[in-house]
N, C-alpha and C positions, 0 to 999 in steps of 0.2 A: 549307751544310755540304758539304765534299767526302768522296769516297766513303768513305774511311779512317772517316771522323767520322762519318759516315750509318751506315756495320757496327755501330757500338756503339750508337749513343744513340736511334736511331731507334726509335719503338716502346717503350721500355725508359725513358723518361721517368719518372723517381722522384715520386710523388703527396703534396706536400707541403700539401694543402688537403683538406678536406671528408671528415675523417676518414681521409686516409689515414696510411699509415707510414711513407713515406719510402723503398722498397725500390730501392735501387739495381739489384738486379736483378729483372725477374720472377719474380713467383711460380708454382708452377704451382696451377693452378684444376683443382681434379680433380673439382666436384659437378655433377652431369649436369644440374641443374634449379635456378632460380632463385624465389625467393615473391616475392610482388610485396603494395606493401599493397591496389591497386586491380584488381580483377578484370581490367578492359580497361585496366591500365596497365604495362608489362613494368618492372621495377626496372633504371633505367641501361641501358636498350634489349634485357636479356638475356631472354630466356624457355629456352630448352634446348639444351644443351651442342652437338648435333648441328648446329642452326643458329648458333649463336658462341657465343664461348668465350675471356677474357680473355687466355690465355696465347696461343690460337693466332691472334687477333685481331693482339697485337702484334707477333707474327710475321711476318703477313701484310701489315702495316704497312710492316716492312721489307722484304721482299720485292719489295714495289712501289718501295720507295725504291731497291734497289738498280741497279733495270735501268729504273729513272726513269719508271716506268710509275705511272696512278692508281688502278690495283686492284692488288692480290696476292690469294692465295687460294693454302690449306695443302691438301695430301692425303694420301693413307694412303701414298700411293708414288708413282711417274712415272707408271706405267701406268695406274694409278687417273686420273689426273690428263690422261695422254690419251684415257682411256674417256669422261671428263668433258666434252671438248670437241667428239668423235664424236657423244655422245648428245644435246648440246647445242645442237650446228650443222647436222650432216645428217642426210639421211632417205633410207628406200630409195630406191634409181637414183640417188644421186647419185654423183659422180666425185671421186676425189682423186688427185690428182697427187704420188708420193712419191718421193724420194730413192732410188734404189736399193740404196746401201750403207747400210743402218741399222741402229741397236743389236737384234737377234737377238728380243728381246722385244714390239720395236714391229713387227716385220717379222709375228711369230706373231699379233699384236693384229689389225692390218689384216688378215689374207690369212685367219686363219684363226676368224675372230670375226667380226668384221665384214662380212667379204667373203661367208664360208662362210651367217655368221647372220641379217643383215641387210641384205643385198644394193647393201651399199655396192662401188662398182665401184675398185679400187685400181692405179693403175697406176704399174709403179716405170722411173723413166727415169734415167739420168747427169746429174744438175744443172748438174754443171762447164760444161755446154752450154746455153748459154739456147736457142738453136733447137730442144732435144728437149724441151724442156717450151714451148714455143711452140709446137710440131708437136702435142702430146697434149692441149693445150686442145680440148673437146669443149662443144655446148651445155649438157651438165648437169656441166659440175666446177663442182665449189664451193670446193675447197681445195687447196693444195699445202703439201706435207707438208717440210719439211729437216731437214737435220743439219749444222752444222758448225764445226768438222772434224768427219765423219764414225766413225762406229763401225762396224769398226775401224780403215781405214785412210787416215785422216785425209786426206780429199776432203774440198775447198772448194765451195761455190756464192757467187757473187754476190746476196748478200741485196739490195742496194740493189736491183740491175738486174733481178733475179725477181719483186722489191716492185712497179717501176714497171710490170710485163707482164703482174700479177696482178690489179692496181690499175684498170689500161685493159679486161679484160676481169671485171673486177667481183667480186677472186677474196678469199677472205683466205688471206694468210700463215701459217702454224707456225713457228717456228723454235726445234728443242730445241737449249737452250744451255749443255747438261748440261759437255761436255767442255772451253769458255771460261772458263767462269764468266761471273757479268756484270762479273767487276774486268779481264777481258783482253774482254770484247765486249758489244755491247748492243744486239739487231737493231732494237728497237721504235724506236730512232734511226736505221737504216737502213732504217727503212721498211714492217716487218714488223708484222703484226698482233695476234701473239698468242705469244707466248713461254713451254717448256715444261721445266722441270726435273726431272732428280731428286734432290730436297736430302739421298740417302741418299749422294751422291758429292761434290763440292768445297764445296757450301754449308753441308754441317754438317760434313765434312773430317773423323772420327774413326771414319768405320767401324762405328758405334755406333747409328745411328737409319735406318731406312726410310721414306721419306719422298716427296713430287713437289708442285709448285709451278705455277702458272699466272700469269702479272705479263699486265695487258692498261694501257691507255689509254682503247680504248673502252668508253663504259659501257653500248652495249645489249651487245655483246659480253660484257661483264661479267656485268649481270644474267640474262642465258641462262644462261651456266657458271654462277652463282651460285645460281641455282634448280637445275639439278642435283647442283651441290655438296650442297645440303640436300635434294633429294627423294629424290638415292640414297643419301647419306651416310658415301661415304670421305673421311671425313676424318680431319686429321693429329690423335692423339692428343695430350691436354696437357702428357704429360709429354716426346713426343718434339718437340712445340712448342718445349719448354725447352732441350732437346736444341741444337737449328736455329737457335736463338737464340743460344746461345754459343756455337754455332761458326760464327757467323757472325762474330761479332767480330776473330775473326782471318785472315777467312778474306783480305785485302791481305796483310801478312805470310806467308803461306801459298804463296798463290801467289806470289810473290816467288820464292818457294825453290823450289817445284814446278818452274817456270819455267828458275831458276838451274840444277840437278842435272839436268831431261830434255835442254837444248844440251849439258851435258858428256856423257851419256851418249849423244844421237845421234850426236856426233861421234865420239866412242873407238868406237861400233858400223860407224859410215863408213867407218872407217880399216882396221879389220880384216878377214883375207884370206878369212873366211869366213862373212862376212855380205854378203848378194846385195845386200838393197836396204833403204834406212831410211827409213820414212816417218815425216817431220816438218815443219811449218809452217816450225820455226826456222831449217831447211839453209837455205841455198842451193839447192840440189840439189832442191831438192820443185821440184815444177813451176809449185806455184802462191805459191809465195813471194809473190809482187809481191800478189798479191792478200790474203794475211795481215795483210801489210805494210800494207795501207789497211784494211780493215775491223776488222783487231784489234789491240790494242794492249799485244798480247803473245802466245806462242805455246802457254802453259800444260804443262800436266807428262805427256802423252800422247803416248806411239811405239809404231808397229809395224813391224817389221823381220823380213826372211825371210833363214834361215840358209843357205848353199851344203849343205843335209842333208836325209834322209829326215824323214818325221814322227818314227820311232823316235829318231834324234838328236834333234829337237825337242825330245820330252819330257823325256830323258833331261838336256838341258840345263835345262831350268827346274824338273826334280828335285834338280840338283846343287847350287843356289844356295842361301845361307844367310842372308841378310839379304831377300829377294822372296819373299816366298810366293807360294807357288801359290793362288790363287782369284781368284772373278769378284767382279766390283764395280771399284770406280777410285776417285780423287781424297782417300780418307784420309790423314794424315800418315804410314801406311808404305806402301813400296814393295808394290806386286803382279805378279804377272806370269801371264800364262795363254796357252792356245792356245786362240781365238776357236773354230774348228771344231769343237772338241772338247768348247768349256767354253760361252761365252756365245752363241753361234751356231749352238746344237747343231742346234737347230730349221730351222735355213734348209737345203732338202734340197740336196745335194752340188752339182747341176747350177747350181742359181741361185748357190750359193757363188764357184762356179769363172767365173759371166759375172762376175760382180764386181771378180774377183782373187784372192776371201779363199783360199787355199791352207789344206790341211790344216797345213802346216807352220811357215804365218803364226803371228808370238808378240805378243802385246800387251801396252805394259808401262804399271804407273799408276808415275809414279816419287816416292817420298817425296821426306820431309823432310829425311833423315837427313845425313850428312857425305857429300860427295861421292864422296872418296876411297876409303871404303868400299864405296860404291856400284860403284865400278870396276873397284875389286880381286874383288870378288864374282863382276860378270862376268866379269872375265879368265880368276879359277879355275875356273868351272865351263865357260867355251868350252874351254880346255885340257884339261878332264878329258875332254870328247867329242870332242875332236878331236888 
C-alpha cells in the first residue's frame, strides 16, 4: 500500500470473522478493564486499558505505518511522549546533544526539568553545522535531540549526515517530525533512530485532540519506551485515539493544500516592502533549500517572517487579521498566526531567544486550508492597516 492508502486502511481493518461487525470504522473502546475466562489468560492479549487498548492500539498501528517504522506508540501529548523517551533512555550525567532552535515547550522540558531535576546535562548547539555537534560530542552523551525544520524559524539539519556521526560514536537519534509530517518527511529512512510527534498538530489536523506519538524500528528501543509508556501511563485517551485516526485519513490531501497556500503566502510576504525576511523551505531564498529539496519531499504549511516594525506593529498586525487567528498550536485545517516570543516561546528567557534569532517581533504563521485568495487579501488588509 502506498501512503495515501496506509492513512486509511491501516489499522481500521473491518473484523468480518469471529464475531465481529464489520465496522468500517473504529470503534472507540472506552472500558478501562477487560474479564478474561482464565485467571492467567488475558482475553485477546487485553488485561487494562492503561497497558492497550483497541482503539489506541490501531492507532498505533498506523503510526508506525506512516513513517514506515515497526512500532508506533500513542500519548497524552508530545511532551508526554518526550518525557517518555528521557525516562526511558537516560540517567543522571548523561548528555544530550539538542537543536538550539526548538519548540519553547521542549526547550522548558530539557533545561528546566530535566536539567534542573535530574541532572541530565543538555547542550543546545546549531545543527545546520555538523562540526558543532561533532565538537559537543562528550564521553557520556547519549542522545542528540532535532527539529526539522525547526520551531520557529524553520532551520534544517542533515538527518542522514547527523545519523551517520551519531551512529560512529554510538549515539541515538530524535527526530521531532512534528512540522513535516511523515507525508512531506521520514527521518527513520534517513537514518534516525527514534521519531517524535505531536499528533495535536498535522496528524490529527483539526485542532480538536492533544496528543504525541513515538514511531521507532528498533525493538529494544521499543520495549524500553514501551515499559514506560505503561509504568507512567500517559497515555493517549480512546476517544482522542478515534480523534487521530480520522484525521489521519486525510491528512495526504491536507498537506497537499497546507503546502499549496504556505508557497503562495511566502512569496506575496517576499515581495512586499515591509516584510524584512521569510523563512521558508519552499523559497529559493532560504539558505537551505537544496537541503529541503533532498530530504523532504515537500515544504509543508509552516512560515515565519519578520516585519520591517516594532513588536507594537507586530501585534497590532496579527490583531487586525480576520481569517488567522491569533493562538499557539499549528497544522489544523485553519490558518493560525502568533508571536513566538510572546505566545509559544514565552519560556525561553530573552537572552537565549535573541542567540537564536527568534526576535520579539518574529510572527509565525500555521497556514490552512482555506482559499488562497482569501488568504492574501487578509494579509494585504491588515499589513495596510499598520502600515
Amino acid at each position: 500500500m502506498r501512503f495515501e492508502t496506509r492513512a486509511i486502511h491501516v489499522g481500521e481493518e473491518p473484523n468480518l470473522k469471529d464475531g465481529g461487525y464489520g465496522d468500517v470504522a473504529m470503534p472507540i473502546h472506552v472500558a478501562s478493564t477487560y474479564a478474561r475466562k482464565e485467571v492467567d489468560q488475558p482475553t485477546a492479549g487485553y488485561e487494562y486499558a492503561r497497558t492497550d487498548n483497541p482503539t489506541r492500539n490501531a492507532l498505533e498501528k498506523r503510526l508506525a505505518s506512516l513513517e514506515e517504522a515497526r512500532f508506533g506508540m500513542a500519548f497524552a501529548s508530545g511532551l508526554a511522549a518526550e518525557t517518555s523517551i528521557f525516562l526511558a533512555l537516560l540517567r543522571a550525567n548523561d548528555h544530550v546533544i539538542a537543536f538550539d532552535d526548538l519548540y519553547g515547550g521542549s526547550r522548558r522540558l530539557f533545561s528546566q526539568v530535566f536539567a534542573g531535576n535530574f541532572q541530565i546535562h543538555i547542550q543546545y548547539v546549531d545543527a545546520r553545522h555538523l562540526s558543532q555537534i561533532e565538537n559537543a560530542i562528550q564521553p557520556h552523551t547519549r542522545m542528540i535531540w532535532l527539529e526539522t525544520p525547526t520551531n520557529p524559524l524553520m532551520k534544517l539539519c542533515d538527518i542522514r549526515a547527523i545519523s551517520e556521526l551519531a551512529h560512529s560514536h554510538g549515539l541515538i537519534v530524535v527526530v521531532d517530525n512534528t512540522f513535516a509530517s511523515p507525508y512531506f518527511q521520514q527521518p527513520l529512512k534517513l537514518g534516525a533512530d527514534i521519531v517524535v510527534h505531536s499528533t495535536t498538530k498535522y496528524l490529527n489536523g483539526h485542532s480538536d485532540s492533544v496528543g504525541g506519538a513515538i514511531m521507532v524500528s528498533d525493538e529494544t528501543l521499543y520495549r524500553k519506551i514501551k515499559f514506560v509508556q505503561n509504568a507512567a501511563g500517559a497515555i493517549l485517551s480512546p476517544f482522542d485515539s478515534f480523534l487521530v485516526l480520522r484525521g489521519i485519513k486525510t491528512l495526504a490531501v491536507r498537506m497537499r493544500r497546507h503546502e499549496q497556500n504556505a508557497l503562495a503566502v511566502a512569496r506575496f510576504l517576499e515581495k512586499h516592502p515591509r516584510v524584512k525576511q521569510v523563512y521558508y523551505p519552499g523559497l529559493a531564498s532560504h539558505p537551505q533549500h537544496s537541503l529541503a529539496c533532498r530530504q523532504m519531499s515537500g515544504f509543508g504549511g509552516m512560515i515565519s517572517f519578520e516585519l520591517d516594525a516594532d513588536v507594537k506593529q507586530a501585534k497590532k498586525f496579527v490583531e487586525s487579521l480576520r481569517y488567522f487567528a491569533v493562538a499557539e498550536s499549528l497544522g489544523g485545517v485553519e490558518s493560525l498566526i502568533e508571536l513566538p516570543a510572546l505566545m509559544t516561546h514565552a519560556s525561553i528567557p530573552r537572552k537565549e531567544r535573541e542567540k537564536i534569532g527568534l526576535s520579539d517581533a518574529l510572527i509565525r504563521i500555521s497556514v490552512g486550508i482555506e482559499n488562497t485568495e482569501d488568504l492574501l487579501e487578509d494579509l494585504d488588509a491588515a499589513l495596510a492597516t499598520v502600515f
